[in-house]
matplotlib code that plots the C-alpha trace (Angstrom):
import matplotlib.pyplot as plt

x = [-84.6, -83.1, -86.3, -85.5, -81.7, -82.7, -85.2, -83.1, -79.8, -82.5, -84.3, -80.5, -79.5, -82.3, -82.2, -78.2, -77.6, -81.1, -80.9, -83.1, -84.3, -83.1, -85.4, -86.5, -84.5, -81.5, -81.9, -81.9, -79.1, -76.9, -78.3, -77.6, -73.6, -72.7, -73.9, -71.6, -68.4, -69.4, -69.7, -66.2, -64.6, -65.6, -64.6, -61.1, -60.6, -61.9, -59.3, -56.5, -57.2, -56.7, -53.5, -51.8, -52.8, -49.8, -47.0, -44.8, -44.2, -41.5, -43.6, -46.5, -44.4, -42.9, -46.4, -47.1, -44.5, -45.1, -48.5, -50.7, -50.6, -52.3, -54.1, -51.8, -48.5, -48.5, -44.8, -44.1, -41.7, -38.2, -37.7, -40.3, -41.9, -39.9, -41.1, -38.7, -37.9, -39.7, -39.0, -42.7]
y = [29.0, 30.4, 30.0, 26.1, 26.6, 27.8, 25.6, 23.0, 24.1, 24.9, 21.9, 19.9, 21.7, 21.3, 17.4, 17.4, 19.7, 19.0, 17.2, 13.9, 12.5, 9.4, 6.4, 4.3, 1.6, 3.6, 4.3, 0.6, -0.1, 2.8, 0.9, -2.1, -0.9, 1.0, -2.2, -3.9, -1.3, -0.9, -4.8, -5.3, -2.2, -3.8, -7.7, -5.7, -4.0, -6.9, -9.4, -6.9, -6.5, -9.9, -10.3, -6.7, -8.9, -11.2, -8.1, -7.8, -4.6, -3.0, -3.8, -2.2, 1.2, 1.5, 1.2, 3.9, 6.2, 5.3, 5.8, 7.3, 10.7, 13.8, 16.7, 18.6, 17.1, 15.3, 13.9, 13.7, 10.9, 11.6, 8.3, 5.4, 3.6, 0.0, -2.2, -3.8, -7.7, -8.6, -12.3, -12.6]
z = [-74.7, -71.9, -69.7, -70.6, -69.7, -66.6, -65.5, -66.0, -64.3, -61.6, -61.6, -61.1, -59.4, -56.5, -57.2, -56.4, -53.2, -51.5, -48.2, -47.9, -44.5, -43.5, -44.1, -41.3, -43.0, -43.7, -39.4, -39.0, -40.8, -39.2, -35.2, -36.2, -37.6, -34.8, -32.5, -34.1, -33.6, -30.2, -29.6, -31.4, -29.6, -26.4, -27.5, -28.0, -25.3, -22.9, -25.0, -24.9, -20.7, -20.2, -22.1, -20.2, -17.1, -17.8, -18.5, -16.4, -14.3, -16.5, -20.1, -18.6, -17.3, -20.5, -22.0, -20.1, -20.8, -24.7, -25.0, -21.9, -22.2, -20.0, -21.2, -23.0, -22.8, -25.6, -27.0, -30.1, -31.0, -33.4, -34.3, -34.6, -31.6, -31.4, -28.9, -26.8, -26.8, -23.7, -21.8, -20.8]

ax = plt.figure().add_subplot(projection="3d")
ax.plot(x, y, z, "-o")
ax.set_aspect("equal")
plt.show()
């Protein structure tokens, strides 16, 4: 009986934390996603260009100030970030 307890807690064991190689499907499918993140990121970014084209110089410094940051001086904000009302 407790050969059969243990072959079994074995046997489960081995089926639940064994590592499986990816499929050549499951390799497809993974392409073909991150083609389509990339290609969204980049329809983004290239849409989001072309509207910060028409800010004006003071929206685009205080973009700057809010959100571009150097290596290692990061700020952390107190209070939420509010956009101001801009009169583009």
């Amino acid at each position: 009986m407790k050969n059969l307890i243990l072959f079994v807690s074995v046997f489960i064991s081995i089926n639940l934390f064994s590592q499986t190689n990816p499929t050549s499907s499951n390799i497809s499918n993974i392409e073909i996603y991150s083609d389509t993140v990339t290609y969204d990121i980049n329809k983004f970014t290239s849409e989001y260009a072309k509207e910060m084209s028409t800010w004006s110089d003071e929206r685009k410094e205080w973009f700057n100030k809010t959100f571009a940051y150097t290596r290692g001086n990061i700020r952390i904000p107190k209070e939420p970030i509010v956009e101001p009302k801009w009169n583009d």
